[in-house]
N, C-alpha and C positions, 0 to 999 in steps of 0.2 A: 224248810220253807215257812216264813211268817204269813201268819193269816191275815186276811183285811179286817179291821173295825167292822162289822155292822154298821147301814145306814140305819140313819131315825126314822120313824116313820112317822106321816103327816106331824099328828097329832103332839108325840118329843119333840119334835123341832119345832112349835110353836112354844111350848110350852119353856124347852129350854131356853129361846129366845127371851121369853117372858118373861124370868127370870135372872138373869143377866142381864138384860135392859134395868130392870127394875136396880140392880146390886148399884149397876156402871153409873146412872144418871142421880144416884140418891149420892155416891159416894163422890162422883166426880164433879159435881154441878149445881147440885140443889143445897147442902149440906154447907157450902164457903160461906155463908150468912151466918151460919152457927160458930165457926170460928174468928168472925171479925175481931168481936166485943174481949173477948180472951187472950188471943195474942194482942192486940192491943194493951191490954193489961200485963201481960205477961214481959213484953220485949220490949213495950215503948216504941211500935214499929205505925205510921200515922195509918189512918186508916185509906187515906185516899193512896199510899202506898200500895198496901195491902190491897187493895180494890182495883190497883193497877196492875199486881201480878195475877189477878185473876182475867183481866182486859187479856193482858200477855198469853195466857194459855188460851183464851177464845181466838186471837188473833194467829198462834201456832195451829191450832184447827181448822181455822179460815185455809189458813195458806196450807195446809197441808192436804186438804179434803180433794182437789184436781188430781193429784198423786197416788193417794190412796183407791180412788175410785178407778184411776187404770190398773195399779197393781190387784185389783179385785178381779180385771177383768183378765188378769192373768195367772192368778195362783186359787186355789183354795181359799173360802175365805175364813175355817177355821182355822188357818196357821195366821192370818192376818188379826184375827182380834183374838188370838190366845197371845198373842204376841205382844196386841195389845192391853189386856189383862196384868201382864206382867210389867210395862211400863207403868199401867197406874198403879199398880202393887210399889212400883220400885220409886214413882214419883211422891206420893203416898208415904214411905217411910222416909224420905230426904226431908219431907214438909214438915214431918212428927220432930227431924233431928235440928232442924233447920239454925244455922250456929251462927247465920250474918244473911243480913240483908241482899246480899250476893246470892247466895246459893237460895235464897228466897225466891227471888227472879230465875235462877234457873234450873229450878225445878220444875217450873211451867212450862218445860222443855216437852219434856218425856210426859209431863199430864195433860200436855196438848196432842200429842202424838197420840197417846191412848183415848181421847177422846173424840180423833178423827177415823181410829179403827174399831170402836166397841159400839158409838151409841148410835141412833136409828140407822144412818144413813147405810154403814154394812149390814144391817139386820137386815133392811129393805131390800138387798140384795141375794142377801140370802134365798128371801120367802120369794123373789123375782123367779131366782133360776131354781129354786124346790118346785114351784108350782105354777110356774110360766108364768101362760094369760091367767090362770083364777089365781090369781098373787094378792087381790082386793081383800077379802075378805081374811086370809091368816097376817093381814099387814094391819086390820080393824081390830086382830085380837091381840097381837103384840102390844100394838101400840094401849090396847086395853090397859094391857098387864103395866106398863112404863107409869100408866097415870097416875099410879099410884104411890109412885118413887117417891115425890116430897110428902106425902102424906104418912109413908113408913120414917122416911130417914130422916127427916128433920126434928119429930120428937124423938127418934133414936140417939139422934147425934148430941141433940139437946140433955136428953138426960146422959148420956155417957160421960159430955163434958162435965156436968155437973157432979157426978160419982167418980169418974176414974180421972178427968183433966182431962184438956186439948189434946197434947201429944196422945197419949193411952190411946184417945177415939179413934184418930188417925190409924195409930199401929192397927187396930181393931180393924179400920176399915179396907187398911192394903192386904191385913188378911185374906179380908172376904173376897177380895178379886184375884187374890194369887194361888186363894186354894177350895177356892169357890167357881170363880167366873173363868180363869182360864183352865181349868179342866174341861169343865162343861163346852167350852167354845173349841177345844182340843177335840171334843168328840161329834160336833159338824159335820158329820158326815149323809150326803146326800147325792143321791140320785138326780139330774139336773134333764127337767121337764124335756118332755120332745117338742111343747111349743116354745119353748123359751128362745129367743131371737125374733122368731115369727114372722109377718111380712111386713115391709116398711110403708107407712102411709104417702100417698101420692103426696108430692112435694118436701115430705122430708129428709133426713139426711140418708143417704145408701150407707149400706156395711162397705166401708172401706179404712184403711189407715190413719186415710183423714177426717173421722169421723169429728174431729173435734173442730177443726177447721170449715167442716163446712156446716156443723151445727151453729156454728158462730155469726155466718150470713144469714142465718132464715129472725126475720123479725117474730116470728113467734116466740122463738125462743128467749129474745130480750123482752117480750113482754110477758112471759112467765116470770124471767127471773126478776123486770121491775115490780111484776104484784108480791112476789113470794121476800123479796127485800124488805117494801114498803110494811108488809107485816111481823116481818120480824123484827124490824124498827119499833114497831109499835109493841111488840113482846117483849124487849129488851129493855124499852122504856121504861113500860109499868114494873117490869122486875125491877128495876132499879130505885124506881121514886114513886112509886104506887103510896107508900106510906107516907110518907112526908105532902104528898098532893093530899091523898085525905085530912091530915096534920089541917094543910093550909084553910082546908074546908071545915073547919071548926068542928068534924066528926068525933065524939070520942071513943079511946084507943080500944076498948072494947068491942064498938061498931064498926071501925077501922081492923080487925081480926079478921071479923064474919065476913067482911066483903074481902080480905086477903083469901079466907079460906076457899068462901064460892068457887073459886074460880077453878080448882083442882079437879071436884068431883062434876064441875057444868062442862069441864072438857072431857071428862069421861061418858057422860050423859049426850052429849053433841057426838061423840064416837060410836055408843049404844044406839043411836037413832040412825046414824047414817049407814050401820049395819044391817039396819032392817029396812032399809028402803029398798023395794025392788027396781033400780036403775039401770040402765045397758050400760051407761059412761057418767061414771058419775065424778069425772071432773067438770061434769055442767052442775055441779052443785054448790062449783063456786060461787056464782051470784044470787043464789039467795046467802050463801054465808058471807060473805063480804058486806053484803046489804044488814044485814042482822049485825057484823059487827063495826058496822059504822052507826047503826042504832045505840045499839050498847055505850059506842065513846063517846056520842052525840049528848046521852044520859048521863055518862061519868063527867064532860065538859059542863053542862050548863044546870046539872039535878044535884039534889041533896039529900039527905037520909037515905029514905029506900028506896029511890031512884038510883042511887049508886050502886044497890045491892041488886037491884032489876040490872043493872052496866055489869058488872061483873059476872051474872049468868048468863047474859046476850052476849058478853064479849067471850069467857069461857068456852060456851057451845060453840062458835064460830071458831075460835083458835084449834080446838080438840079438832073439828074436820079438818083445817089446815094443813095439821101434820098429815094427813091420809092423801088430799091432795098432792101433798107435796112427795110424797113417794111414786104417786099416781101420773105426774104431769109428762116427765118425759117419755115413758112408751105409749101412755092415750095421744101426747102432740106431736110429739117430734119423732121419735124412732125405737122400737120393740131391741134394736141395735146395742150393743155394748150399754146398756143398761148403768154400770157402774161409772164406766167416766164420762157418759151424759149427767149422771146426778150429780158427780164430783165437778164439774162444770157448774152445773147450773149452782150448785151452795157453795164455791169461792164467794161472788162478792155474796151474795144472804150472807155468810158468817161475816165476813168484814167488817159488813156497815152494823150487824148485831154486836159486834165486839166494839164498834166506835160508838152505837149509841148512847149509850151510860154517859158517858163525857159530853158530847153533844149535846144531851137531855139538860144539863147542869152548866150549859151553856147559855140554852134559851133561858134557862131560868134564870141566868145572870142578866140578861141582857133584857128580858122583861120584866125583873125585879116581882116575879110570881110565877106559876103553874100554870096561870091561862093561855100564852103563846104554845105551850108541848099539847096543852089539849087540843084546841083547834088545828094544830099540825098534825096529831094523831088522826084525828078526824079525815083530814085530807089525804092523808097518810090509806086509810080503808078504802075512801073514794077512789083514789088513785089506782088502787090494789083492782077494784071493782072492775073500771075501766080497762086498764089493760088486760086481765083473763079474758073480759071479754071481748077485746079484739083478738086475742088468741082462737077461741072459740070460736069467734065468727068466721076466723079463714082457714080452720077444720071444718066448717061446717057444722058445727053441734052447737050454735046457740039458741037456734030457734026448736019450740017442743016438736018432736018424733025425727029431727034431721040426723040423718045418718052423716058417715065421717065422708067428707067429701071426695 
């Protein structure tokens, strides 16, 4: 007779979270910056190419994340991100071998795949069904641990290339998820809370088959996902021409660093603060952060020097809640219910329009022949964000202070 695994308890399962997070996001996502400049040199491969096959795996995640989020809500979810460990392991070494512009593109196959089973949105589901309703707080620590991905991997990746070459780092890095990240997600194992499902809030969707379809009627729900779009627009943006808008703003590139770096550790600080507020629902915390980070872009649009550095820890702290939100929004609004293909719904278009904004961004700036049109769109871009939570909120009942859910 084969014995079971051990479950983790509280404590390993944050922590292995925390750690894998950390491996998945540094090696799958944050680290493509460090390979532009090198294959470029290397292949002669153009760069808006190469910047295209990384569109291509954000957009295989868009469309794959509906998918993923039901099969979550049918199997185990560490057979699903060991599964997908091994895709970015194997996506990962195809990239290090990569022998024609073909197989360039389609290796964004399988590293979009792995990217729509490994990084927050399964974890979130994890700590859902480990810890039910108190799922707030080990989703404050996860996401803790993740903050810190581009601040380990990209001087990692940075110096690797520089020591070992492009390829080597790669080999190096599908290591780390093949014999690192999918073991640890191999041993997942957990005990799935007795509040988890819980009871459905009046007017939202019932546990039923068609949870998806009738999630799709209630207008709350499309105005979560237009605020949670509207800023991920805004986060895809500044990843992509944060540097080049400082550029046009005559900062130099040294001052242009500091305000790239702010924003790493102001999202983990933003995460640290909203851990220690004593809140009942703290998706009503969207509108001071929305308001905070249309401050920030308000400063990044029209300020200079350290005004920009003031924009980048206002915008920071506000994005770092964001992610917490956004694991948060579907069972505080819409339904405690299939937890997974509610979230997998709601980030189809967020990843989308995240994966189109880069192009977009380089659009308006053709078209305005500068930066100042994506600023002021950013801007409208938070306003917007602001507004519709909070028509969300309002017809929960939780905008106004001590309102219970209605």
């Amino acid at each position: 007779m084969t014995a079971t695994a051990p479950s983790l308890s509280p404590r390993q399962l944050v922590w292995t979270l925390g750690i894998t997070e950390i491996i998945s996001w540094g090696t799958l996502y944050f680290t493509f910056t460090v390979f532009l400049e090198p294959m470029h040199q290397a292949l002669g491969y153009g760069k808006p190419f190469l910047a295209g096959g990384f569109s291509l795996g954000l957009l295989v995640w868009a469309l794959c994340s509906f998918a993923v989020g039901r099969l979550l809500d049918r199997v185990p979810a560490r057979k699903v991100m060991s599964v997908g460990s091994v895709l970015a392991g194997i996506g990962l070494l195809l990239w290090a071998w990569c022998p024609s512009p073909a197989l360039f593109l389609l290796m964004w196959i399988p590293l979009g795949l792995a990217m729509a089973s490994t990084l927050y949105e399964p974890a979130f589901v994890v700590l859902r069904q480990a810890f039910g309703d108190s799922y707030q707080k080990p989703i404050v620590q996860v996401t803790l641990f993740a903050g810190f991905a581009s601040t380990i991997f990209i001087p990692i990746g940075q110096w690797l290339v520089l020591h070992l070459g492009w390829r080597e780092t790669l080999v190096v890095f599908a290591a780390l998820n093949l014999l690192v990240c999918a073991p640890l997600h191999a041993r997942l194992r957990y005990t799935v809370h007795a509040s988890y499902g819980g009871t459905p809030i009046p007017g939202a969707a019932s546990e039923s088959p068609r949870i998806a379809r009738d999630t799709l009627r209630q207008p709350v729900f499309w105005a979560v996902v237009l605020a949670f779009t509207a800023t991920a627009v805004v986060a895809s943006l500044l990843g992509a021409h944060l540097i080049p808008m400082l550029t046009e703003k005559g900062m130099p590139v040294g001052q242009q660093l500091i305000v790239a770096a702010l924003i790493g550790p102001a999202q983990v600080a933003g995460r640290l603060a909203m851990a220690r507020l004593p809140i009942s629902h703290p998706v009503r915390l969207a509108m001071p952060v929305y308001a905070v980070m249309s401050v920030g872009l308000l400063c990044l649009t029209l300020g200079t020097g350290y005004w920009l550095m003031a924009a980048a820890i206002c915008y920071g702290c506000a994005n770092g809640v964001n992610t917490m939100l956004r694991a948060m929004a579907m069972p505080e609004l819409i339904s405690r219910h299939h937890y997974a293909t509610l979230n997998g719904l709601m980030m189809t278009p967020v990843l989308l329009m995240q994966a189109a904004a880069p192009w977009l961004g380089a659009l308006l700036w053709r078209v305005a022949g500068g930066y100042w049109l994506m600023l002021w769109v950013m801007v409208a871009l938070a306003l917007g964000a602001l507004g519709a939570f909070a028509y969300a909120l309002h017809q929960r009942g939780l905008l106004r202070q001590g309102a219970a859910v209605a």
